[in-house]
C-alpha positions as CSV (number, residue, x, y, z in Angstrom):
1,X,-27.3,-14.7,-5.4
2,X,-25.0,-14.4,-8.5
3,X,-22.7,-11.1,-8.3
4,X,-22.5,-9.4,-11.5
5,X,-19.3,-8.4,-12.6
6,X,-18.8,-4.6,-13.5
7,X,-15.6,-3.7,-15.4
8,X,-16.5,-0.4,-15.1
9,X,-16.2,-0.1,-11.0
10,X,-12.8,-2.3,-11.6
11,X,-11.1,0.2,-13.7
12,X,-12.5,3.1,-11.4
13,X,-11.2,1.5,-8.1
14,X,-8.2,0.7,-9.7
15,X,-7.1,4.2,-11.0
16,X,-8.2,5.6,-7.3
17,X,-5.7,2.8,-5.4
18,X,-3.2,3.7,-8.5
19,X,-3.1,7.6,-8.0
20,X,-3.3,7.0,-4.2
21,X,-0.3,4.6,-4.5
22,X,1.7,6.8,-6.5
23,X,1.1,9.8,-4.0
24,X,2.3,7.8,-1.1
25,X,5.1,6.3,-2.9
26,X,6.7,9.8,-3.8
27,X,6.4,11.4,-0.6
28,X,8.0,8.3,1.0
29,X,11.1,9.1,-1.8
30,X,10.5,12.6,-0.9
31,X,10.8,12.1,2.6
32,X,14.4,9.9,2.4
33,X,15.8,12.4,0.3
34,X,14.7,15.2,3.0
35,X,16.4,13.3,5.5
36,X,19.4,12.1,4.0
37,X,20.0,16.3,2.9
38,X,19.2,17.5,6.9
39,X,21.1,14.6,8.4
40,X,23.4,13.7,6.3
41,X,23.2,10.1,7.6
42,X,22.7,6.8,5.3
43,X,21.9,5.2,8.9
44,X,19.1,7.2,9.1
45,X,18.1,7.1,5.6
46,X,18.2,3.3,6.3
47,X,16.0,3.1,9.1
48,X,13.3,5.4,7.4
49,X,13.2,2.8,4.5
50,X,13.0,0.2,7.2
51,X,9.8,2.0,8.7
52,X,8.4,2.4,5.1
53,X,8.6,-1.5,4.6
54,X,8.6,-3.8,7.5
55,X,5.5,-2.9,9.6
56,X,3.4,-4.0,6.4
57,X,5.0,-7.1,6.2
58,X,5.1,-7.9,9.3
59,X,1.3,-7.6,9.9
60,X,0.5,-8.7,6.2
61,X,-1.2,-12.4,7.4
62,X,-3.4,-10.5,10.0
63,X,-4.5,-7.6,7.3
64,X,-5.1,-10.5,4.5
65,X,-7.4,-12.2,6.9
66,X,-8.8,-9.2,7.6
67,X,-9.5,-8.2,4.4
68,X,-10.9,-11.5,3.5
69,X,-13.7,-11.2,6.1
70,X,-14.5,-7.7,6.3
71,X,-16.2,-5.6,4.0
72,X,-13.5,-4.4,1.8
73,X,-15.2,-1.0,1.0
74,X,-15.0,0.0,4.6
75,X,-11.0,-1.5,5.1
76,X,-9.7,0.7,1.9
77,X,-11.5,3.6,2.8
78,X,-10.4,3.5,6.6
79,X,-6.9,2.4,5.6
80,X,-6.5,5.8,3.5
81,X,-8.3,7.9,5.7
82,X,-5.6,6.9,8.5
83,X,-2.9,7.4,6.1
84,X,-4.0,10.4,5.0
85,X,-4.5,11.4,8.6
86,X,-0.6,10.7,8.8
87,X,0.7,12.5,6.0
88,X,-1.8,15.6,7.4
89,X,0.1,15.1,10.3
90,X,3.8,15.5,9.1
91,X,2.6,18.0,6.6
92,X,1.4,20.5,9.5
93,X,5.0,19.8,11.1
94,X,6.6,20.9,8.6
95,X,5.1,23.5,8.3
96,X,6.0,24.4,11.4
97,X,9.8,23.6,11.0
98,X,9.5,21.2,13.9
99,X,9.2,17.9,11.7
100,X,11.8,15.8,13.8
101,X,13.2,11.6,12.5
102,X,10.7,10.4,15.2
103,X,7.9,11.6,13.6
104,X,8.3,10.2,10.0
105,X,9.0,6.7,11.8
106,X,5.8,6.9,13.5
107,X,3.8,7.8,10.1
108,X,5.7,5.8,8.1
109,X,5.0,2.9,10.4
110,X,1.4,3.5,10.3
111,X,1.1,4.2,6.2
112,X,3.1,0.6,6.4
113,X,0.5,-1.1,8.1
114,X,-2.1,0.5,6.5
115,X,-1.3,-0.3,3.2
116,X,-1.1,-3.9,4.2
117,X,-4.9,-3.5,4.6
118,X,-5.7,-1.6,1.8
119,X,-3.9,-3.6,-1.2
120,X,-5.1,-7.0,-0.4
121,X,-8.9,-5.7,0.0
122,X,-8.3,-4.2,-3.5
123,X,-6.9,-7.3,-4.9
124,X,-9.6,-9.8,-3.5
125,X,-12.4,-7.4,-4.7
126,X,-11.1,-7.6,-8.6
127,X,-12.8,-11.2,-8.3
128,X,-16.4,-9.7,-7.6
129,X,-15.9,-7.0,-10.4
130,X,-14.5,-8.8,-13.3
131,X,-15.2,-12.0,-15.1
132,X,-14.1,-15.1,-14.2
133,X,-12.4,-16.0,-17.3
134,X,-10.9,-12.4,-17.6
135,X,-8.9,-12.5,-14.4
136,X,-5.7,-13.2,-15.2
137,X,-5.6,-9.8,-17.7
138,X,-6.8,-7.6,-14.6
139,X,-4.6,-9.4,-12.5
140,X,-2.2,-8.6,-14.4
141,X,-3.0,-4.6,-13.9
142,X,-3.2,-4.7,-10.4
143,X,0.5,-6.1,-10.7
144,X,1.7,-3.6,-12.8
145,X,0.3,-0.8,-10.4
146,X,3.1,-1.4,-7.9
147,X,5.5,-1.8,-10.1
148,X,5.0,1.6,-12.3
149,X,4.6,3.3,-9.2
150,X,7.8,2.2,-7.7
151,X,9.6,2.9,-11.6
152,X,8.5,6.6,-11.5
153,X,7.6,8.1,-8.5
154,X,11.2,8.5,-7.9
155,X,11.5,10.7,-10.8
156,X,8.3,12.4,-10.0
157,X,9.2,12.8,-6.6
158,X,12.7,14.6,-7.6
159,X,10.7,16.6,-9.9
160,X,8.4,18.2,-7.4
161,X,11.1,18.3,-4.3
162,X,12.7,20.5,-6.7
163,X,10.1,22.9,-7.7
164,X,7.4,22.5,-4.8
165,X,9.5,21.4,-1.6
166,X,8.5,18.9,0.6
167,X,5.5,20.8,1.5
168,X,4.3,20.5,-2.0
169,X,4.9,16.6,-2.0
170,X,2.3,16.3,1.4
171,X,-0.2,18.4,-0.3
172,X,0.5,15.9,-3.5
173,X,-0.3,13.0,-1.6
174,X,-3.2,14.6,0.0
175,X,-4.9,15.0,-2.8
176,X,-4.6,11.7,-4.1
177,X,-6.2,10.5,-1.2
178,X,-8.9,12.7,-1.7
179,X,-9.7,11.0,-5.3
180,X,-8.7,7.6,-3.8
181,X,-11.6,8.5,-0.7
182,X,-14.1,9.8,-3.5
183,X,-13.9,7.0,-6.3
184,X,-13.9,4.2,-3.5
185,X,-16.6,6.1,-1.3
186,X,-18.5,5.6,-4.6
187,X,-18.0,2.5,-6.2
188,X,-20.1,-0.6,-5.4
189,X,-18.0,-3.2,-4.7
190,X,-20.3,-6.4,-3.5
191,X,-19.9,-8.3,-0.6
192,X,-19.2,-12.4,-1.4
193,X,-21.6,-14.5,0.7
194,X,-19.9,-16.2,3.4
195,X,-21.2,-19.7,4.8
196,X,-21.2,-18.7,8.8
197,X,-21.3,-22.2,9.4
198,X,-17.7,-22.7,8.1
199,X,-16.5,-19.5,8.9
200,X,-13.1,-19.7,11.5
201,X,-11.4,-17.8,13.5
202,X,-8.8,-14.7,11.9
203,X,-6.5,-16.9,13.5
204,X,-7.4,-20.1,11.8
205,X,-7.4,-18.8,8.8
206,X,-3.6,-17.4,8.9
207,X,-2.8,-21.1,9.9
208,X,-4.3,-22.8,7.1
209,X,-2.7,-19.9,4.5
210,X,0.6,-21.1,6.2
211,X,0.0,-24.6,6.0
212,X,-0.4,-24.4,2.5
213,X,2.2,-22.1,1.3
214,X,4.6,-24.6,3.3
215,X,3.3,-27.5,1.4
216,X,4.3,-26.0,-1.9
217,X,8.2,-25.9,-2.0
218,X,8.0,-23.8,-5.1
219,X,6.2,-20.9,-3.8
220,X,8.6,-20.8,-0.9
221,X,11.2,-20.5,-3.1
222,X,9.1,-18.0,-4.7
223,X,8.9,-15.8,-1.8
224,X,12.5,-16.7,-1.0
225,X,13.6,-14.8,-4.0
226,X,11.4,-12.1,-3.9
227,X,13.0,-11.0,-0.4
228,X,16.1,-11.3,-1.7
229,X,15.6,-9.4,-4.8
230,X,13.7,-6.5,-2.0
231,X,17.0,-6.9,0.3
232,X,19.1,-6.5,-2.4
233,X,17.2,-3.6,-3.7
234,X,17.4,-1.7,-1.0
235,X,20.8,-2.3,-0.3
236,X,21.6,-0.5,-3.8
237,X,19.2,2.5,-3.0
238,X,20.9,3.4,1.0
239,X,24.5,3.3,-0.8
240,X,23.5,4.7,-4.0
């Protein structure tokens, strides 16, 4: 059967992933800037960036795969919950005064991970809810989320470290994971009809993705400078 498309779902899914985004993205700022001023250490600054970034990519083929083959509903709401469930975590430690380096790796590491899950099953479900011939515009939109998240949760974050502590930057976050849980938990997002007769292994799949990408110089090149431009990004925030 035919899926319709519902623009109204989109826009509701997407403002959920959006606010959720931005609440993880400024207590991960939040959290840097906490470390760097008990510390004192751009080593350690370093590495919690590196915890924040390289689990996800890392496991990005499996999650993809995943995503592609599960019911996408069920990966962003689990993916959140378990962040959420790591953010509760550090927030109660602090509380305590007994949030130690090793924790906020751990979290970080898991919020890495699951956010690899939870953007592409957000991306891939824009194709049931919009129309065919619209996709490139709301393509466009699920770009830009990233991006405006990344230009001003950093102000945001200073904002609020200020006036509300770092306390006030978990109970942030949690929040928006409570609207992310509530808009997702219920939007319809239909399930595309898989042929079982062709369907392959999770395995398989990352294989033939790789395959292809290989095939096409351009898009390695492509990727190529996109790491680059992230390395050289980050280099410019641990020495800024």
């Amino acid at each position: 059967t035919m899926v319709e498309p519902n623009k109204t779902s989109f826009f509701l899914l997407w403002f959920g992933q959006f606010i959720s985004l931005i609440g993880t993205d400024i207590t991960k700022f939040g959290l840097r800037v906490w470390t760097y001023q008990k510390y004192g250490s751009i080593t350690q600054f370093a590495l919690i960036t590196f915890f924040t970034e390289a689990p996800g990519i890392l496991i990005s083929p499996l999650a993809g795969a995943f995503a592609d083959r599960y019911d996408r509903k069920k990966v962003m709401i689990i993916a959140d919950g378990i962040t959420a469930l790591a953010s509760a975590c550090l927030y109660f430690l602090a509380l305590g005064d007994n949030l130690e380096l090793w924790h906020i790796y751990i979290a970080n590491t898991m919020a890495s991970m699951m956010n690899a899950f939870q953007w592409p099953a957000f991306i891939s479900s824009v194709t049931l809810l919009v129309p065919k011939e619209e996709l490139t515009k709301y393509g466009g939109m699920n770009q830009a989320a990233p991006a405006l998240s990344m230009l001003f949760a950093p102000a945001i974050a200073g904002v609020l470290l200020k006036a509300i502590g770092l306390n006030g930057l978990f109970i942030v976050e949690l929040t928006t994971f409570l609207i992310a849980f509530a808009i997702a938990s219920n939007t319809s997002i239909p399930r595309p009809e898989v042929d079982s007769s062709q369907q392959t292994s999770i395995m398989q799949e990352i294989q033939t993705a790789w395959s292809w990408m290989v095939q096409h110089r351009g898009l390695v090149a492509l990727l190529g400078l996109l790491a680059n431009g992230h390395l050289s990004s980050g280099m410019v925030q641990v020495n800024s």
